[in-house]
Every structure is written in C-alpha cells, then in structure tokens.
C-alpha positions as CSV (number, residue, x, y, z in Angstrom):
1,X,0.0,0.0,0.0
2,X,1.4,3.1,-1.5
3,X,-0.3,5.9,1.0
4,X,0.9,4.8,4.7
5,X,4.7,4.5,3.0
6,X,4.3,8.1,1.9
7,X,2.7,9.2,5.5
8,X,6.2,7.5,7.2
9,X,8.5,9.4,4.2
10,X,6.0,13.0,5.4
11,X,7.6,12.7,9.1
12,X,11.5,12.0,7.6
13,X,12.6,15.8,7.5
14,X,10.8,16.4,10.9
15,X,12.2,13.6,12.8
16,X,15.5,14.4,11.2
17,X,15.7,18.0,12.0
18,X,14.4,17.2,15.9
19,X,17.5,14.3,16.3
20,X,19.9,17.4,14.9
21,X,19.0,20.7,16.5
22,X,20.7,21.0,18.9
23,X,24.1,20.7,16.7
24,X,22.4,22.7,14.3
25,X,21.9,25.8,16.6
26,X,25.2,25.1,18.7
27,X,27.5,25.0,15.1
28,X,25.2,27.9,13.5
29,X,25.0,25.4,10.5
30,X,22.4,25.1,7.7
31,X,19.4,23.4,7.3
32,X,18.1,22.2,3.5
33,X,14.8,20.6,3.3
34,X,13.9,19.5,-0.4
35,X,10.2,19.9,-1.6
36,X,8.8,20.3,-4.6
37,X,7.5,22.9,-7.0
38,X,4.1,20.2,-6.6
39,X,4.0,22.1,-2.8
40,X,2.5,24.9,-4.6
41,X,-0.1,22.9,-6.9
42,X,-2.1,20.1,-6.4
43,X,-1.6,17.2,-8.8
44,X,-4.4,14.8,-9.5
45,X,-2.0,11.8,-10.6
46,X,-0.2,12.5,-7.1
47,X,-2.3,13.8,-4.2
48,X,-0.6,12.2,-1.4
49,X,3.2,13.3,-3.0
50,X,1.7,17.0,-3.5
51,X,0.6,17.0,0.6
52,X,3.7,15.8,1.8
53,X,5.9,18.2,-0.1
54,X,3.0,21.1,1.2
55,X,4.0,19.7,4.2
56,X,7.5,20.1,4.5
57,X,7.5,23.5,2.6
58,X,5.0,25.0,5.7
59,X,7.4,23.2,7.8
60,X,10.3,24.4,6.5
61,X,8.9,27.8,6.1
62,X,8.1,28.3,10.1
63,X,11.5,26.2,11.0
64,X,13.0,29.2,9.3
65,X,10.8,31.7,11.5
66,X,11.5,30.0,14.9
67,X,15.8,29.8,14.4
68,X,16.2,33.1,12.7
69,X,17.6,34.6,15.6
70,X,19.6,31.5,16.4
71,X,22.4,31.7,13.8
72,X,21.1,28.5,11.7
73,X,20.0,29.3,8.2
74,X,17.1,27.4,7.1
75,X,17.1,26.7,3.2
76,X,14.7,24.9,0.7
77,X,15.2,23.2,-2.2
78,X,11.6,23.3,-4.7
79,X,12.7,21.3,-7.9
80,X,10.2,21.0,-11.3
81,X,9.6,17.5,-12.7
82,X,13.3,16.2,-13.1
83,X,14.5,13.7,-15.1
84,X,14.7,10.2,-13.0
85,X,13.5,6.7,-12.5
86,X,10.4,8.5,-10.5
87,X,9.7,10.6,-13.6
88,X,10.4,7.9,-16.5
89,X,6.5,7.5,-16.9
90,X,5.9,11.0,-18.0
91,X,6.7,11.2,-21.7
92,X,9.2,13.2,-23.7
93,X,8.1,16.0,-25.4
94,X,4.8,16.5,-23.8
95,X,3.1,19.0,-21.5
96,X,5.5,18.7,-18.6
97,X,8.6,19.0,-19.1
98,X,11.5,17.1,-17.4
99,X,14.8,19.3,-16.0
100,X,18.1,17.0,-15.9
101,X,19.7,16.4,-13.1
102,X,22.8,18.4,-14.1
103,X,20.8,21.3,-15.0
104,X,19.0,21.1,-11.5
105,X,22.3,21.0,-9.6
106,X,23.5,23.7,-12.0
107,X,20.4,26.3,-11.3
108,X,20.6,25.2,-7.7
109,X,23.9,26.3,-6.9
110,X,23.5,30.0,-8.8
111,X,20.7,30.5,-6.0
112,X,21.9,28.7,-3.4
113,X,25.5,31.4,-4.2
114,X,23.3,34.0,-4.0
115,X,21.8,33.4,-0.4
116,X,18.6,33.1,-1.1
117,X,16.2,30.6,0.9
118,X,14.0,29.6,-1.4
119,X,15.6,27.9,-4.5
120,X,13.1,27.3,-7.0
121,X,15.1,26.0,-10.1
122,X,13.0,26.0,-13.8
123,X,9.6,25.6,-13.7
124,X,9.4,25.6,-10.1
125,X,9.2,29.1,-9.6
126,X,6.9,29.6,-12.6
127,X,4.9,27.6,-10.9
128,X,4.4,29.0,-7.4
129,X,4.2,32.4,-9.5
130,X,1.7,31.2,-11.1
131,X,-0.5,30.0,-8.1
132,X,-0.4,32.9,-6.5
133,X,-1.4,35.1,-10.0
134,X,-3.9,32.3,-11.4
135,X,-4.7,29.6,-9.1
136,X,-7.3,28.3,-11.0
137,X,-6.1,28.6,-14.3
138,X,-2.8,27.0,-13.2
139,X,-5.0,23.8,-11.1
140,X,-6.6,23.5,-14.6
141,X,-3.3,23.4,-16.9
142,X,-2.0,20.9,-14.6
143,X,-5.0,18.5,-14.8
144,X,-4.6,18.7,-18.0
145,X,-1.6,17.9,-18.6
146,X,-1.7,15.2,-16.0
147,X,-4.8,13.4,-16.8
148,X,-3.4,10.7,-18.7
149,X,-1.3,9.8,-15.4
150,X,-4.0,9.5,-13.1
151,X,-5.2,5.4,-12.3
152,X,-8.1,4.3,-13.6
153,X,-10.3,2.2,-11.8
C-alpha cells in the first residue's frame, strides 16, 4: 500500500531536524529541506506526494521563523519534474517538461550562491508564481496535462 509508505516518508525531514537541532543551533550550521515545486499545486496523478511536499515547505517555512535569531539558516530546495527513475513514466516532449539532473544542480547552486532561501530551479518558480497570480487557471493546466497519469479504476 502506496499511502501509509508516503505518510512514514512526510515525518522523515521532521524527525531528522528534531535528532539534529541542537548541533544545528550550537554550530550555527544550515538546514536544506527539499520539496517540490508540486508544494504549490495540487496534482491529481499524485495527491498524497503533492501534501507531503506542502507539508514540508510549511514546515520548512516556520523552521526558518523560529531559528532566525539562532544563527542556523534554514534553506529549501523546490525542484520541477526532473528527469529520473520516479519521472520515467511522464513522456518526452509533452506537457510537462523534465529538468536533468545536471541542469537542476547547476540552477541550484547559482541560487543557493546567491543566499537566497528559497531555491526554485526552472519551472518551479513559474509555478508557485503562477499560483499565486492564477490559481485556478494553473489547477486547470496541470490536470490537463496530468490526466493521462492518473489510475483508472
């Protein structure tokens, strides 16, 4: 059963971040939670994957509220679809389109140089622009695009 595996992965970056806070805030080190730009839009192919990464980007985002006085900077990664085994049943060429894995890493690190604490590489931050601008245009364009992906019964 897919949905209680994904509820154990949701409490990973919590349970994590409890076990090492106290060498986080004692070293003044840095925190980086990975998301997903799918933390801004649901996804009817993946409803459970889209909550969990809303869940650790609201997590991440007040993690970075409580320790901002405590030295520790809090960061969060947001990739677009990227080209992997988890992605190799969405096909080329078509509505979503798949960012390499160098070309993540290669985005990342021109934001991550520039201090920022959001990193939203590609269509990432198109797409939490997007949200904000045209929520329901944007929920529309993805089922779209994703409706081929979603289970039939």
């Amino acid at each position: 059963m897919v949905a209680p595996e994904l509820c154990r992965l949701r409490h990973i970056p919590f349970r994590t971040t409890s076990a090492f806070i106290d060498i986080l805030t004692a070293n003044k080190g840095t925190l980086i939670n990975v998301s997903s730009a799918l933390a801004f839009v649901p996804l009817s192919s993946a409803p459970i994957y889209c909550a969990t990464k809303a869940a650790v980007h609201s997590y991440t985002q007040s993690l970075r509220f409580q320790l901002e006085e405590s030295g520790v900077e809090v960061i969060e990664l947001m990739p677009p679809a990227v080209k992997t085994a988890l992605s190799s049943h969405i096909p080329e060429g078509g509505p979503v389109k798949l960012m390499t894995t160098d070309e993540l890493l290669k985005q990342t690190f021109a934001v991550f140089k520039k201090g920022k604490p959001e990193i939203q590489p590609g269509q990432a931050n198109l797409l939490a622009l997007m949200r904000r601008v045209a929520p329901g245009f944007m929920n529309r364009q993805l089922w779209k695009a994703s409706k081929n992906l979603v289970p039939r019964a």
